[in-house]
MOPAC internal coordinates of N, CA, C and O (Angstrom, degrees):
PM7 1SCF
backbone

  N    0.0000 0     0.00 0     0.00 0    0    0    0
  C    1.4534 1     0.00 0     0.00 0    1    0    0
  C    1.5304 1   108.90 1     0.00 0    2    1    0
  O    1.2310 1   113.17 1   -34.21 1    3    2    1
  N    1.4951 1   130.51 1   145.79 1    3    2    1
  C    1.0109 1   130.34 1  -145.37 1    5    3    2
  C    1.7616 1    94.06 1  -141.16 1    6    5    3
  O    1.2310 1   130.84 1   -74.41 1    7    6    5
  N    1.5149 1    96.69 1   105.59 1    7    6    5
  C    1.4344 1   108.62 1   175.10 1    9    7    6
  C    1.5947 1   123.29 1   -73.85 1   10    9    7
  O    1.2310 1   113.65 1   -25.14 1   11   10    9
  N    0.8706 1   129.62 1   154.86 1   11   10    9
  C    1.5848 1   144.11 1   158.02 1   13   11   10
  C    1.3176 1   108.17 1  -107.14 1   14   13   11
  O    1.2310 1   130.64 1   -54.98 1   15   14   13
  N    1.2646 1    97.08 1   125.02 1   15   14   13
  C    1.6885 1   113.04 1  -178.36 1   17   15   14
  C    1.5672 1   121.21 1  -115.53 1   18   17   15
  O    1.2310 1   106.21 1   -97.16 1   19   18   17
  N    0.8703 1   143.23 1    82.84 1   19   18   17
  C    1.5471 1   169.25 1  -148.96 1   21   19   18
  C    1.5053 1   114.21 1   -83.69 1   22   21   19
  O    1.2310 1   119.03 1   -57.49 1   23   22   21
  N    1.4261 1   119.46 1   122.51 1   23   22   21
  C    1.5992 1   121.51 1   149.29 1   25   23   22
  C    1.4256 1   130.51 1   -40.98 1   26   25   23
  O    1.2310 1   108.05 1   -33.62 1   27   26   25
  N    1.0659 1   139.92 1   146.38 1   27   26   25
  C    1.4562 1   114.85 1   162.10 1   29   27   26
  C    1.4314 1   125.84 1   -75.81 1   30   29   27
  O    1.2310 1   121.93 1   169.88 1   31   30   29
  N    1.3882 1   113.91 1   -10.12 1   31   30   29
  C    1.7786 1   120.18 1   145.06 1   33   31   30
  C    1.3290 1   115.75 1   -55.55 1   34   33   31
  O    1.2310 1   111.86 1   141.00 1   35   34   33
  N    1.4487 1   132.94 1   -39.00 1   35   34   33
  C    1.4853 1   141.13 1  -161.41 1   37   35   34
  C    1.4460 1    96.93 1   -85.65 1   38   37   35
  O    1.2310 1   119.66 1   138.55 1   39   38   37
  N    1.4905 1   118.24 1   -41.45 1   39   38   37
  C    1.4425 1   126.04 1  -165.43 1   41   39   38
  C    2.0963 1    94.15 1   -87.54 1   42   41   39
  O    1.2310 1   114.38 1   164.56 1   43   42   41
  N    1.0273 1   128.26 1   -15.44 1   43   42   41
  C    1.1840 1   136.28 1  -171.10 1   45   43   42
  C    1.9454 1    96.59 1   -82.01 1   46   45   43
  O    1.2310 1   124.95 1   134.14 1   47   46   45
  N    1.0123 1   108.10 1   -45.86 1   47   46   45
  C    1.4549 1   135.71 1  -163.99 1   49   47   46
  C    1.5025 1    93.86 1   -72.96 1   50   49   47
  O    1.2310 1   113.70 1   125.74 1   51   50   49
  N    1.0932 1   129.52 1   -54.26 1   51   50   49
  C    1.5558 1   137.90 1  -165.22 1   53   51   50
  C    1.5931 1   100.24 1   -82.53 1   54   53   51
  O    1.2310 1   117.29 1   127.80 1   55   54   53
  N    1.1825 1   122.76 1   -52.20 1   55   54   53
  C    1.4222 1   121.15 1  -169.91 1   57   55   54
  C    1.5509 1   108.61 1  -101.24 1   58   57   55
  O    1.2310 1   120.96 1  -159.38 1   59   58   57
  N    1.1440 1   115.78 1    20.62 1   59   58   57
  C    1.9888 1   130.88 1  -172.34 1   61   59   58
  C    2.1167 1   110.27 1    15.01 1   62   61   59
  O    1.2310 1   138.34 1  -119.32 1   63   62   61
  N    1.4811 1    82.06 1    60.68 1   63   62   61
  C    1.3452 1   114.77 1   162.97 1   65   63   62
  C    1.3760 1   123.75 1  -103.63 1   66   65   63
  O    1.2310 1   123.32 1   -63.57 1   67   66   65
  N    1.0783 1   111.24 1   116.43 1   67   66   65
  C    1.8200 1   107.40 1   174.38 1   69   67   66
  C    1.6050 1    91.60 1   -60.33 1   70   69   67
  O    1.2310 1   133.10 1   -35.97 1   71   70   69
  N    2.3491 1    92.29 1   144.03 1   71   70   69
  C    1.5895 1    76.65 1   178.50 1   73   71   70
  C    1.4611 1   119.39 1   -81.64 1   74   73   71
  O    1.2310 1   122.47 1   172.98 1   75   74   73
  N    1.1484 1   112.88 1    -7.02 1   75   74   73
  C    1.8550 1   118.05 1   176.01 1   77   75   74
  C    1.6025 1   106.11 1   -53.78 1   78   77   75
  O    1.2310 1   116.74 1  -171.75 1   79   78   77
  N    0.8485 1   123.81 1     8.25 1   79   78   77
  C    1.9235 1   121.66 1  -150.92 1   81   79   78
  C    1.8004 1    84.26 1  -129.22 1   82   81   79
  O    1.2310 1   130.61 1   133.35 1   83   82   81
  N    1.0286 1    97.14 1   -46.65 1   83   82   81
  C    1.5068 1   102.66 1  -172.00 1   85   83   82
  C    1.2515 1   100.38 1   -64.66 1   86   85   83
  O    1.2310 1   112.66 1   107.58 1   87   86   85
  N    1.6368 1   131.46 1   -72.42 1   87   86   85
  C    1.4684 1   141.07 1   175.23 1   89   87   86
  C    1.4164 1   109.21 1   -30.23 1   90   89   87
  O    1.2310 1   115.28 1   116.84 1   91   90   89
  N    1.5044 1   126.55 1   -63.16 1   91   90   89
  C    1.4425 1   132.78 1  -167.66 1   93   91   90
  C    1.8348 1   110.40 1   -90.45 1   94   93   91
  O    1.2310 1   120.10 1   161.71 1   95   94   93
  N    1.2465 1   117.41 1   -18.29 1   95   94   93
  C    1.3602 1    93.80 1   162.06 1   97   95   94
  C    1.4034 1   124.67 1  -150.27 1   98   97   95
  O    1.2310 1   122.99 1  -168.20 1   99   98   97
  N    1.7019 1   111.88 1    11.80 1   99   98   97
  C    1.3377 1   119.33 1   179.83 1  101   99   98
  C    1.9323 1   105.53 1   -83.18 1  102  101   99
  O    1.2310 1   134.88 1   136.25 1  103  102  101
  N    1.5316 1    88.82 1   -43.75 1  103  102  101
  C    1.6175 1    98.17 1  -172.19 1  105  103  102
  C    1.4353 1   117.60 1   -70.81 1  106  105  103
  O    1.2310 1   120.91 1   -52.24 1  107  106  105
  N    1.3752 1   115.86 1   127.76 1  107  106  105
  C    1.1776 1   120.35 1  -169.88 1  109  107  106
  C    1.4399 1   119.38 1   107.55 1  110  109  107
  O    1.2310 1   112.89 1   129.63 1  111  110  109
  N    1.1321 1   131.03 1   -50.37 1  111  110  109
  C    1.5488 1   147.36 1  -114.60 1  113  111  110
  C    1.7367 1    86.17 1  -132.28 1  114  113  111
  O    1.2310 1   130.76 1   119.28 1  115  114  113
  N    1.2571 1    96.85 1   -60.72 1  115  114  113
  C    1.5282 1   109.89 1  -176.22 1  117  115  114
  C    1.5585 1   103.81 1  -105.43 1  118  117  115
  O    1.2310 1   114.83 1   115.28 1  119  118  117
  N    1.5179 1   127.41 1   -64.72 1  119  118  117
  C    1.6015 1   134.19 1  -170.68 1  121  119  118
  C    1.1190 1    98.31 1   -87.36 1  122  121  119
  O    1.2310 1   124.23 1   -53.83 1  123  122  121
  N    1.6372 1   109.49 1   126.17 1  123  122  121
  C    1.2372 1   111.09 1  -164.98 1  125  123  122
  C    1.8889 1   106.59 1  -110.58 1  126  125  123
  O    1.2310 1   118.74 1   -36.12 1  127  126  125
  N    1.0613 1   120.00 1   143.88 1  127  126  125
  C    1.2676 1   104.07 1  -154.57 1  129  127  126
  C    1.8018 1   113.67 1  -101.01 1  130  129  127
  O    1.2310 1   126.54 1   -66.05 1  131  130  129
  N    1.2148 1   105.02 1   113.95 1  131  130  129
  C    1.6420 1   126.57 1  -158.63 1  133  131  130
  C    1.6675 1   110.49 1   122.32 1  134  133  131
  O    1.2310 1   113.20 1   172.17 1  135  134  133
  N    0.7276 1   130.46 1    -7.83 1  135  134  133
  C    1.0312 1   131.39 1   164.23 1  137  135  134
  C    1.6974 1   137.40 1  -116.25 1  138  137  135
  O    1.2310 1   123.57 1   134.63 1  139  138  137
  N    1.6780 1   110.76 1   -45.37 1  139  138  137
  C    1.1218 1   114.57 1   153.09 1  141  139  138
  C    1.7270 1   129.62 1   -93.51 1  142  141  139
  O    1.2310 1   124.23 1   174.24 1  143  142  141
  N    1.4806 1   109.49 1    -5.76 1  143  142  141
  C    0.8218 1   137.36 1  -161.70 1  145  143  142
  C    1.4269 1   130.86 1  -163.08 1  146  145  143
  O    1.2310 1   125.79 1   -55.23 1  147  146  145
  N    2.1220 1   106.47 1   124.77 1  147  146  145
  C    1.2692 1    94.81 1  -170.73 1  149  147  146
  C    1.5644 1   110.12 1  -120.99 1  150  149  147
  O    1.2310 1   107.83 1     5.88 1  151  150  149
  N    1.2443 1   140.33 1  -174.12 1  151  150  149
  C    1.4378 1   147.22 1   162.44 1  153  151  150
  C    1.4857 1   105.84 1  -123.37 1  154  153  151
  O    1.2310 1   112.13 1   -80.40 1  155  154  153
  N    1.4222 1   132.45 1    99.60 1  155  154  153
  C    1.5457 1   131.46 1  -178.62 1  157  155  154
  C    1.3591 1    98.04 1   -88.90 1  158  157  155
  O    1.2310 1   131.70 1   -34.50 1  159  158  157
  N    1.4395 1    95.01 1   145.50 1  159  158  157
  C    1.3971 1   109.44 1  -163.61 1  161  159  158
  C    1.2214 1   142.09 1    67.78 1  162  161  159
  O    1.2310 1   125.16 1  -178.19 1  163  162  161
  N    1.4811 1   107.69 1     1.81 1  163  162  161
  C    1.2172 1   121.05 1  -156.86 1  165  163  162
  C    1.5552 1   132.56 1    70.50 1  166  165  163
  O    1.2310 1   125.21 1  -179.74 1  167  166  165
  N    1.4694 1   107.59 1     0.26 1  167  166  165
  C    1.7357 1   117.20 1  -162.17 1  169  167  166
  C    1.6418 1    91.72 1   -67.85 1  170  169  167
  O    1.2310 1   132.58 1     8.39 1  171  170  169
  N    1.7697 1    93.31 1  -171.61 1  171  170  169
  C    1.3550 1   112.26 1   154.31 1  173  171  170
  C    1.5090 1   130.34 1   -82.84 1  174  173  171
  O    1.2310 1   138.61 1  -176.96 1  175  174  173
  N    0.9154 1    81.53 1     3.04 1  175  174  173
  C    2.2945 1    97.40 1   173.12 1  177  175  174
  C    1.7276 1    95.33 1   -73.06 1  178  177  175
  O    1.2310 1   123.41 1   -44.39 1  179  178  177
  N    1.4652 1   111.08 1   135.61 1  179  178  177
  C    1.6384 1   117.67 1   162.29 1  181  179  178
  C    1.8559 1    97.20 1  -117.50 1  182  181  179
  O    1.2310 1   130.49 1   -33.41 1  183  182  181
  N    1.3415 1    97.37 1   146.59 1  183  182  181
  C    1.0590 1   105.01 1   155.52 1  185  183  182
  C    1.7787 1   117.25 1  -136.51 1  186  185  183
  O    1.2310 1   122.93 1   -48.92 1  187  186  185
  N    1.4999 1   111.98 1   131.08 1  187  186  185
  C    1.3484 1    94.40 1  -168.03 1  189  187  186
  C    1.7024 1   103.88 1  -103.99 1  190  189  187
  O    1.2310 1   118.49 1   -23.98 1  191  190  189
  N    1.2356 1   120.49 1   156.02 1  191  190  189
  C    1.1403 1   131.84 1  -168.49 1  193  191  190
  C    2.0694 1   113.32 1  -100.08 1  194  193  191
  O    1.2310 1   126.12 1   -92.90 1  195  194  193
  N    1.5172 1   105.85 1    87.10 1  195  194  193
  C    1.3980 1   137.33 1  -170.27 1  197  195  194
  C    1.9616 1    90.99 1   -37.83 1  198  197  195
  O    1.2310 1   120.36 1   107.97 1  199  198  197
  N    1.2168 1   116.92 1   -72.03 1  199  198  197
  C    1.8789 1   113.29 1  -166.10 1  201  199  198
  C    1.7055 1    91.69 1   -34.10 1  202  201  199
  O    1.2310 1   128.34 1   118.27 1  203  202  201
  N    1.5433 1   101.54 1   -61.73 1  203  202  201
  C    1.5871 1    97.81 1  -150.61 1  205  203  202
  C    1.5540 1   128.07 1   -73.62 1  206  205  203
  O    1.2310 1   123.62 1   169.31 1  207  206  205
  N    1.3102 1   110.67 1   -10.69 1  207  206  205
  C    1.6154 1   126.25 1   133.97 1  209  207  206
  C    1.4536 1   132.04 1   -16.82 1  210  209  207
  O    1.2310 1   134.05 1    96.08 1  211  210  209
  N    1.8009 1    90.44 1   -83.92 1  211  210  209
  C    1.2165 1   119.30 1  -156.14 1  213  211  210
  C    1.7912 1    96.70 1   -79.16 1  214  213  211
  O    1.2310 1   118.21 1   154.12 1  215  214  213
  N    1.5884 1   121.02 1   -25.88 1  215  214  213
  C    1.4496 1   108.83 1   176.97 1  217  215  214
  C    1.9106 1   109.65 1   -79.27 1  218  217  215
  O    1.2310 1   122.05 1   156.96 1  219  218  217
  N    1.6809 1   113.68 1   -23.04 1  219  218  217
  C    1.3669 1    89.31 1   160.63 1  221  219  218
  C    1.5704 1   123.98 1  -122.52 1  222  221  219
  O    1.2310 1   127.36 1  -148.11 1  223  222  221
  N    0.9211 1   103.44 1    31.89 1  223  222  221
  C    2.0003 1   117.14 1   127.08 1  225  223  222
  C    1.5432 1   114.43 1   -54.62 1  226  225  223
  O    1.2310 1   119.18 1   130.77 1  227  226  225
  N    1.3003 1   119.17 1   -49.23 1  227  226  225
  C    1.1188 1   129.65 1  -160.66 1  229  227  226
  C    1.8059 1   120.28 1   -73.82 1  230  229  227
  O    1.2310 1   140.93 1   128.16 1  231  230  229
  N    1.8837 1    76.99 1   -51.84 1  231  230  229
  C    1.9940 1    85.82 1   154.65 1  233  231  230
  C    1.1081 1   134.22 1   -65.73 1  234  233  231
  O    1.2310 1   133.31 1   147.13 1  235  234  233
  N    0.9931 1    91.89 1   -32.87 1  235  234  233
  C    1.8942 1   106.69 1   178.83 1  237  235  234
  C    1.5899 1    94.35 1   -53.63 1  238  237  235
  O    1.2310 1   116.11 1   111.17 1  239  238  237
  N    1.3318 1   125.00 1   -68.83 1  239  238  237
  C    1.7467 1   123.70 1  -157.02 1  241  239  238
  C    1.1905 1    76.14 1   -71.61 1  242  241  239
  O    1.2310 1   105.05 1   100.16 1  243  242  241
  N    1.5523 1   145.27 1   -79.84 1  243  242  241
  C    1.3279 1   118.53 1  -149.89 1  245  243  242
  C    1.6670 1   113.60 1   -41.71 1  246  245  243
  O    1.2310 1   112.96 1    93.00 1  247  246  245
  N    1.2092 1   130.90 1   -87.00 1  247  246  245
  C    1.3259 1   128.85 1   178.90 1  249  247  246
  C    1.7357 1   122.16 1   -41.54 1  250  249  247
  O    1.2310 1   118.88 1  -177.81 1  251  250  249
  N    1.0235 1   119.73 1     2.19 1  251  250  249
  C    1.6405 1   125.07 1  -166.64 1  253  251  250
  C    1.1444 1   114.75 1    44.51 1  254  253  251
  O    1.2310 1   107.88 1  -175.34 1  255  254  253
  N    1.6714 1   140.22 1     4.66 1  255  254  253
  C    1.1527 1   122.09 1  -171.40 1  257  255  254
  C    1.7608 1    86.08 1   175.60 1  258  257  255
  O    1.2310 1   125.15 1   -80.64 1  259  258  257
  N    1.6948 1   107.72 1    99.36 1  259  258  257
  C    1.6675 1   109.37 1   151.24 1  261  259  258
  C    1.7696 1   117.33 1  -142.16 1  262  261  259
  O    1.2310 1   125.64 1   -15.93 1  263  262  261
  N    1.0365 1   106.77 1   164.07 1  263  262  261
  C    1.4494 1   116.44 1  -160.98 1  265  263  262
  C    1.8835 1    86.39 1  -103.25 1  266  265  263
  O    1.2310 1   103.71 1   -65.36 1  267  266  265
  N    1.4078 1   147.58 1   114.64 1  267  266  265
  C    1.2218 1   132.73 1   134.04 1  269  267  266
  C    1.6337 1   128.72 1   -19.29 1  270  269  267
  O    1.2310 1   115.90 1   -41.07 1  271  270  269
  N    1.2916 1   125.39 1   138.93 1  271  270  269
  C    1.4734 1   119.68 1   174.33 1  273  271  270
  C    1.5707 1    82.34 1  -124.02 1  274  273  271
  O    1.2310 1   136.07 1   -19.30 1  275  274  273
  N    2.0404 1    86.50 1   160.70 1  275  274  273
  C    1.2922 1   109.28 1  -173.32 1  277  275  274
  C    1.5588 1   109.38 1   -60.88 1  278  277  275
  O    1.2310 1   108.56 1   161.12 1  279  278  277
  N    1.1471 1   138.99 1   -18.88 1  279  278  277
  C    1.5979 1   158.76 1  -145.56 1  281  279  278
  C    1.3258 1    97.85 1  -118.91 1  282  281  279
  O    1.2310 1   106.61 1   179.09 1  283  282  281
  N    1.1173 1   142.51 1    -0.91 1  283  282  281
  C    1.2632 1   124.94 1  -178.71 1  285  283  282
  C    1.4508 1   120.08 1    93.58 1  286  285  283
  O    1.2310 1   118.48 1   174.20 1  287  286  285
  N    1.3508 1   120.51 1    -5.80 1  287  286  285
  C    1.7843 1   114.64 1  -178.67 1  289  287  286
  C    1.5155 1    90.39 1  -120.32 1  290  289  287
  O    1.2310 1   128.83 1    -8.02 1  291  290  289
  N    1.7445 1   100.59 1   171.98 1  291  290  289
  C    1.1801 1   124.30 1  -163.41 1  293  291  290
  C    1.9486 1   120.38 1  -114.92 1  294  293  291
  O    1.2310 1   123.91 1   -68.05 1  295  294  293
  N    1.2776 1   110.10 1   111.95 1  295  294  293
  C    1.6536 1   122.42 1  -176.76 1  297  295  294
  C    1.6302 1   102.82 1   -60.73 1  298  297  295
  O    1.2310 1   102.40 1   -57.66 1  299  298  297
  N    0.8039 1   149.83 1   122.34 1  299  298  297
  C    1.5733 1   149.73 1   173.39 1  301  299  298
  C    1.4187 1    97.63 1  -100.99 1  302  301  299
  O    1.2310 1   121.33 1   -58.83 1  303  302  301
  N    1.7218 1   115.06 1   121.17 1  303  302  301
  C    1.5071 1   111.22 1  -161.06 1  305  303  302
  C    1.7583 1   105.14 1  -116.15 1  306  305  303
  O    1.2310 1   120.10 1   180.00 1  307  306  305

């Protein structure tokens, strides 16, 4: 499977998010980090990972209402 790996300008661009909005209150809260989002090398570079986004975006509207887990599955609240 073949990832797309994204700026947070690129990811700003796709989801018409300023990327400052993304940095200070998407990350973490919402992008969970290892899963939607990585740091290679450990630096200050992010790159976020576009499939794994956009499939729970996807759950989210299907179910009207899910919480992300750190692991990859979904809390229905």
């Amino acid at each position: 499977m073949s990832l797309t790996y994204l700026s947070t300008e690129e990811l700003g661009e796709r989801l018409k998010y300023n990327p400052r909005t993304i940095r200070q209150t998407l990350m973490d809260k919402v992008l969970i980090e290892g899963r939607h989002y990585i740091r290679p090398f450990g630096q200050r570079r992010i790159l976020f990972i576009w499939e794994h986004i956009e499939e729970d975006m996807y759950q989210t509207v299907e179910t009207g209402f899910a919480i992300p887990l750190a692991q990859g599955g979904v809390c229905y609240g």
